[in-house]
Structures are given as C-alpha cells and as structure tokens.
VMD Tcl script that draws the C-alpha trace (Angstrom):
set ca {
  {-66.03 -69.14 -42.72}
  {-64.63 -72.34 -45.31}
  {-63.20 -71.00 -48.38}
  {-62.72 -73.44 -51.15}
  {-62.15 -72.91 -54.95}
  {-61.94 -75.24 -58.39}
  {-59.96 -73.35 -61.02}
  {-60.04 -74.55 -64.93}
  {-59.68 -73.03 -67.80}
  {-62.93 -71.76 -68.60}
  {-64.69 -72.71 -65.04}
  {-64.49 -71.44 -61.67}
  {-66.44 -72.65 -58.85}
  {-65.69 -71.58 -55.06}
  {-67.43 -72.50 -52.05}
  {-67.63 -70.86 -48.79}
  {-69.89 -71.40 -45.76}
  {-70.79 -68.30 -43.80}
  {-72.94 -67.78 -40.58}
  {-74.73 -64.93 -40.27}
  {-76.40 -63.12 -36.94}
  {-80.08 -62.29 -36.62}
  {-80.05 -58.31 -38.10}
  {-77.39 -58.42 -40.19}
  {-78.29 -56.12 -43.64}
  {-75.90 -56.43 -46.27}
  {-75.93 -53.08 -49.10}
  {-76.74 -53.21 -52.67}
  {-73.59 -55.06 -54.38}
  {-72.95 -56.81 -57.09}
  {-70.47 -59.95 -58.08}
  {-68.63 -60.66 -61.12}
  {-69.90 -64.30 -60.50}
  {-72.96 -66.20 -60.49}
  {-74.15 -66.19 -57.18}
  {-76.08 -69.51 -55.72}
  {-76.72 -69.56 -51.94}
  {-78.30 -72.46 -50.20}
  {-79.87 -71.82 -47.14}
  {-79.18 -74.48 -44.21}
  {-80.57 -72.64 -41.31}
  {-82.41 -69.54 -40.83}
  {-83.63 -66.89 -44.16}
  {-82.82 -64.95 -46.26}
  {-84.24 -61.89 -47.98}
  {-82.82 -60.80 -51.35}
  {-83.98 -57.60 -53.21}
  {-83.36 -55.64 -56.44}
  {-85.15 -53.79 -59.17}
  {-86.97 -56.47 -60.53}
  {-88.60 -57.46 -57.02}
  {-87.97 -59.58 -53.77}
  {-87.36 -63.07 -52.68}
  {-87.24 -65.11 -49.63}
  {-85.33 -68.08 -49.15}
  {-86.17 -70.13 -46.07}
  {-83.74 -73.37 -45.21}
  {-83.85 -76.22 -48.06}
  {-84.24 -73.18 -51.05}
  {-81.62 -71.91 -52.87}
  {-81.25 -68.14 -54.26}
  {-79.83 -67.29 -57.73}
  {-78.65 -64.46 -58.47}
  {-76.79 -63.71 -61.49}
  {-73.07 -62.30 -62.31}
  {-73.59 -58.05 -62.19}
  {-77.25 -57.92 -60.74}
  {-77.34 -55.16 -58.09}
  {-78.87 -56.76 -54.88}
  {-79.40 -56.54 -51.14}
  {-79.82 -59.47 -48.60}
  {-80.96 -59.55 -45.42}
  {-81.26 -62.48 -42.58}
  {-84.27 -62.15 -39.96}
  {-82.35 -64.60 -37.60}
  {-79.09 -66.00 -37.22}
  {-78.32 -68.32 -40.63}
  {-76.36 -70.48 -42.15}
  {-75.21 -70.25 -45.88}
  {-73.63 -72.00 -48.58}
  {-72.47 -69.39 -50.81}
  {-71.24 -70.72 -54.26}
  {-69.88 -69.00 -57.07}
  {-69.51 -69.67 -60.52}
  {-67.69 -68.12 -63.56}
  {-67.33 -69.78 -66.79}
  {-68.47 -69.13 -70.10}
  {-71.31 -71.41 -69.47}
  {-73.06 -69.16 -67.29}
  {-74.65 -67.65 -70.41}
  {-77.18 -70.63 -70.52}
  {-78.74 -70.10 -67.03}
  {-80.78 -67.90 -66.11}
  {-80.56 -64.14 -66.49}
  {-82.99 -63.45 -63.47}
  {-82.72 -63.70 -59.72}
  {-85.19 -66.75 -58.52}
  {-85.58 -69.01 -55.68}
  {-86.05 -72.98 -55.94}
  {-85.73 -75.95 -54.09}
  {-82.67 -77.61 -53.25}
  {-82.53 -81.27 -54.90}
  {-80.39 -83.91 -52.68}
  {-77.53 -84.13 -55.38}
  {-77.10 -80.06 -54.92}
  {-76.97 -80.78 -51.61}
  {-74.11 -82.87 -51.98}
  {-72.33 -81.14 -54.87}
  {-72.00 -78.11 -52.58}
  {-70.60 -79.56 -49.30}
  {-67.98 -81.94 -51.56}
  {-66.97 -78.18 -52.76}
  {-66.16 -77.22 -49.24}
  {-63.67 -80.56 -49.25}
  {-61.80 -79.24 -52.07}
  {-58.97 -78.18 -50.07}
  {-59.02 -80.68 -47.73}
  {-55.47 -82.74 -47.14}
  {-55.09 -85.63 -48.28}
  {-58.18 -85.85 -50.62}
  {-58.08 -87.42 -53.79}
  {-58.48 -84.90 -56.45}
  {-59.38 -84.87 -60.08}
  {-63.49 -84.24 -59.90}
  {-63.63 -80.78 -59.41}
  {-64.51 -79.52 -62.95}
  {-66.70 -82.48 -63.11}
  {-68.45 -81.27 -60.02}
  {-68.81 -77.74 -61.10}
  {-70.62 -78.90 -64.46}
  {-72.98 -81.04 -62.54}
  {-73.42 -77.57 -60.57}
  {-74.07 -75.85 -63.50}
  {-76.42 -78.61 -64.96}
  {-78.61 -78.33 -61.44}
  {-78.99 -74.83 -62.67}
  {-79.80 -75.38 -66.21}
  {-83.68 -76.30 -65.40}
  {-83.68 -75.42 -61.53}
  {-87.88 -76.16 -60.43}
  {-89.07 -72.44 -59.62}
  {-90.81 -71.51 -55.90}
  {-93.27 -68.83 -56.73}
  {-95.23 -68.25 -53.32}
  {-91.28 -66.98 -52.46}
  {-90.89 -64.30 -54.83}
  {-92.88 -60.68 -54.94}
  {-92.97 -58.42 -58.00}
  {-91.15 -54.89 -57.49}
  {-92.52 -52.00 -59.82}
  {-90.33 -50.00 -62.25}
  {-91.91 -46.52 -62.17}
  {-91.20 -44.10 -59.23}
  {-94.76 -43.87 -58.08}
  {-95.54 -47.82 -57.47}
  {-91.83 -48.12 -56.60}
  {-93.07 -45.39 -53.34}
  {-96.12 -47.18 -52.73}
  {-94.35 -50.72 -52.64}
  {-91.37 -49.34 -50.26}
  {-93.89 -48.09 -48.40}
  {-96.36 -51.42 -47.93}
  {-92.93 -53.45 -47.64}
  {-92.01 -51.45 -44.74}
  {-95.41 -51.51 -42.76}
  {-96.55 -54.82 -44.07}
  {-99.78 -54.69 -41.28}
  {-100.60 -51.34 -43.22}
  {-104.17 -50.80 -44.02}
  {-104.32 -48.18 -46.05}
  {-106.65 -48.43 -48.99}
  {-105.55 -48.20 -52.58}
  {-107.23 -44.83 -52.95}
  {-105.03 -43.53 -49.46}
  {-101.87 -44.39 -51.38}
  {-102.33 -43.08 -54.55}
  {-102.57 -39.72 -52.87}
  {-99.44 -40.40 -50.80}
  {-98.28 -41.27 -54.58}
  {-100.45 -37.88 -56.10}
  {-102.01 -39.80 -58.40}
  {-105.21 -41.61 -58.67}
  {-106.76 -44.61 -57.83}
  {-107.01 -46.04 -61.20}
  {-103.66 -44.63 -62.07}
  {-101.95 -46.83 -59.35}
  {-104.32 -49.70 -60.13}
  {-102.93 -49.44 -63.42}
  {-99.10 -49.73 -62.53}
  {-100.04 -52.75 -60.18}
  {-101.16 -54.46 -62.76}
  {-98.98 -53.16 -65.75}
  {-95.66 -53.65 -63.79}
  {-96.34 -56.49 -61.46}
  {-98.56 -58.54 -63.02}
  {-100.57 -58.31 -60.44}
  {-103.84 -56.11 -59.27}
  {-103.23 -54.49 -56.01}
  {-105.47 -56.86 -53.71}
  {-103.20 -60.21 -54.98}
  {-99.78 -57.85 -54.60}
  {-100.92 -57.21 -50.97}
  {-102.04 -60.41 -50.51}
  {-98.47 -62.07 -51.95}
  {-96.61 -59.49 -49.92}
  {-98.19 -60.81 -46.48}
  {-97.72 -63.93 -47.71}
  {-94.04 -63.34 -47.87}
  {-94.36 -61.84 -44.60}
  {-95.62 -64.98 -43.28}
  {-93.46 -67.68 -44.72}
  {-90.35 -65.38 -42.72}
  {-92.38 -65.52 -40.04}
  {-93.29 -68.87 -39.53}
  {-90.17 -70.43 -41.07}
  {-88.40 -68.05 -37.84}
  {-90.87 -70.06 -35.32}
  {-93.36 -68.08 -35.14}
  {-96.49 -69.06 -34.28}
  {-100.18 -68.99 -36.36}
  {-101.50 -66.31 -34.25}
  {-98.30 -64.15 -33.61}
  {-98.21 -64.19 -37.47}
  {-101.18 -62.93 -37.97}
  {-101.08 -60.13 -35.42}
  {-97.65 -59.37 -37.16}
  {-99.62 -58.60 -40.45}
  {-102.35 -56.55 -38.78}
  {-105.02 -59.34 -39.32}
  {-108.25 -59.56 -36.66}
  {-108.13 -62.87 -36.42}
  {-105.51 -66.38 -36.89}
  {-108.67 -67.49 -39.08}
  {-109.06 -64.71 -41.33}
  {-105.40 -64.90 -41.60}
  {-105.42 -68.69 -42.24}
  {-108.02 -68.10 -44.93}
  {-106.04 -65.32 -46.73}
  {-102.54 -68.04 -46.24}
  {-105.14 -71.07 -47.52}
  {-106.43 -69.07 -50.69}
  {-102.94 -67.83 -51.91}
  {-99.97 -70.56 -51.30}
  {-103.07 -73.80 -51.42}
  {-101.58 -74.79 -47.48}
  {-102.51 -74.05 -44.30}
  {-100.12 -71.73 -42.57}
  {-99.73 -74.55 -39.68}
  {-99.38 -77.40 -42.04}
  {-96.31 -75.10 -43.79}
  {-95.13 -74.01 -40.48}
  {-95.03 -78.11 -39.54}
  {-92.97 -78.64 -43.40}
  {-90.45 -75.58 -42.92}
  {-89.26 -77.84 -39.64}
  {-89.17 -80.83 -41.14}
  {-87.17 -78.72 -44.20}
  {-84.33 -77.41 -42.24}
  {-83.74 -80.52 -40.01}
  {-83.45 -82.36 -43.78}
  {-80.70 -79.47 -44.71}
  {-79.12 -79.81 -41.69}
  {-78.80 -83.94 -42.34}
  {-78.03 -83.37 -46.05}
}
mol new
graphics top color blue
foreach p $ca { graphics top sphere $p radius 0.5 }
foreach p [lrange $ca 0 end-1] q [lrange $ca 1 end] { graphics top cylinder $p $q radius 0.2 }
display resetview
C-alpha cells in the first residue's frame, strides 16, 4: 500500500493504492472524507441504505464524507483510493454513484501517488486536487451499475433476501408472505421505494449479478446458470432487453476496459 497526501489550507487530497484478495468483506464504516475509488483490476461491491453499486475496472465509486457503507471484492483487486476534504466538497454530490473514469482522472490520481516521491518538483498539488474536484463536479453517471435498496423493513427483507439467492425463483406473491403482507402491498413498496416494479428490480438485480460475473471471467453460460436461468439465450435476452448489449459483446468491452486501466 502507497500513501500520499496534499495538505492546504482548505483542501486535502491523499492517495493510496491498495490490493485486495478475492473474499475480502469490509463492515459498514464511514469516513470523514469524500471517498473516490477507481477500480484498476478486479470489482467492487459497495452498499448502504439507499441501495447497491458495482464497480468493475475503468469505473469509479463515490461515496460521500459520513455515508455508512460496506464494500466487498469478488476477486483479488486493485484500488485507487482517494480522499478529499475541503470546503468544496459541498458542491458534489451528496449520493453514492458509480461513473466512468475519464483519461485525465486517470492521470490526476496516479500523479497523487508521486506526491511524495524524492526529488519531484513540487508546487501542483492543490492545483491537482481542484482538477480532482472539478472531475467530480459533473462526473457522467453508469446506471446499469447501480440497484435501488428499499427503506421500509418489509422490502428491505425481501431485497436481502433476493440479493442473497440471486437464482431465487420465488414469485412476488411467495415473498410477500415470507414478508406477511400481500402481493399488492409489496408491489407497492417496489415501486414506491425503488422506482421500480418488482419484475425490472429482479431483472436489474441479475443484471448486477451478471456484470460481476462476467467482468470476473466468467463465461455466457456459467452466468446464466449462476442466476438460475434455463438457458444462455433466455439469459442473453433478459441481459439484451435491460443494459441494450449483449452479455458477450460486454464481456469482450470489460477486457478491453481493464487492460486500458491497467495502461492508463
């Protein structure tokens, strides 16, 4: 692990790189900083109240100064971890998200880890950390990455439940009686909470599913097995419909994606 740091009055900007092994589940926590980590190899899984996000290599993950959040990494991974504190910080935004990593972020962050390099010529730290911030300011979101959690204690059951058996089955009407309550009831707080009705959650959840999956090397058929479907096609057709790619055509992008971070 490469510890770096910029202190100025008003800004703060630190840099570490950090390899993780396949398993490893880090606890609910929380930072006093802004939190950015750019994925270079493997993914990452962030969680918290308002729902969960996957970051595969080339996204980034921001999560905000005092958010309560869990991460986990399906295979062994390599971060940039940043974090920010300034004043500043009150113009980005107040939400975990995931987005796409732009070449000049790239760059930004491994200069950081040079900081405390001998013999380099300082002076462009604080610029650097504004041009971190600024990356931030307007960062392009990655949708087909994030699913909606639930607020209520009911959906919030029914969700841990479906997130831990992903391949699950069960019809809506089988867990709203493992959440005593009805059918409609639970359609309700699908929609209500998530923003989503309960086929499209399911649907966005094996999506998730799938991205780790493939993004880890797994293949269109293994996938689908994973996620309980009959079929790779029926599978494909579901992937197709919801993130408008092929799951082999994503599979062959995610590659191309981490060899990129790993030039950056």
């Amino acid at each position: 692990m490469t510890t770096v740091a910029c202190r100025e009055p008003g800004l703060s900007l630190s840099v570490v790189r950090i390899s993780h092994p396949a398993g490893v589940a880090v606890v609910a926590h929380r930072h006093a900083e802004g939190q950015l980590l750019l994925l270079e190899q493997g993914t990452l899984k962030i969680s918290c109240d308002s729902g969960w996000w996957l970051a595969p290599p080339g996204q980034a993950v921001w999560v905000p100064a005092g958010v309560d959040h869990q991460a986990s990494y399906s295979e062994a991974s390599l971060v940039l971890r940043l974090l920010l504190e300034s004043p500043q910080l009150s113009g980005l935004p107040p939400y975990c998200l995931v987005f796409g990593v732009s070449p000049l972020l790239w760059a930004l962050a491994r200069e950081g880890l040079e900081f405390g390099r001998a013999g380099r010529v300082g002076g462009d730290e604080p610029l650097i950390a504004a041009l971190v911030l600024h990356q931030l300011r307007q960062p392009p979101r990655a949708p087909l990455y994030f699913l909606p959690g639930g607020h209520s204690r009911r959906l919030q059951a029914v969700i841990t439940r479906l997130q831990r058996a992903p391949a699950s089955r069960e019809t809506l009407e089988q867990l709203a009686e493992f959440a005593h309550c009805s059918s409609r009831t639970l359609a309700r707080l699908f929609e209500t909470e998530t923003g989503m009705g309960f086929t499209r959650w399911r649907d966005q959840l094996h999506l998730i599913c799938a991205l780790d999956g493939l993004a880890r090397g797994w293949s269109v058929t293994r996938t689908a097995l994973e996620l309980g479907y009959l079929s790779p096609s029926s599978f494909s057709t579901m992937f197709s419909r919801v993130a408008g790619v092929a799951p082999s055509r994503f599979a062959a992008s995610e590659k191309a994606l981490e060899a990129q971070a790993l030039r950056q």
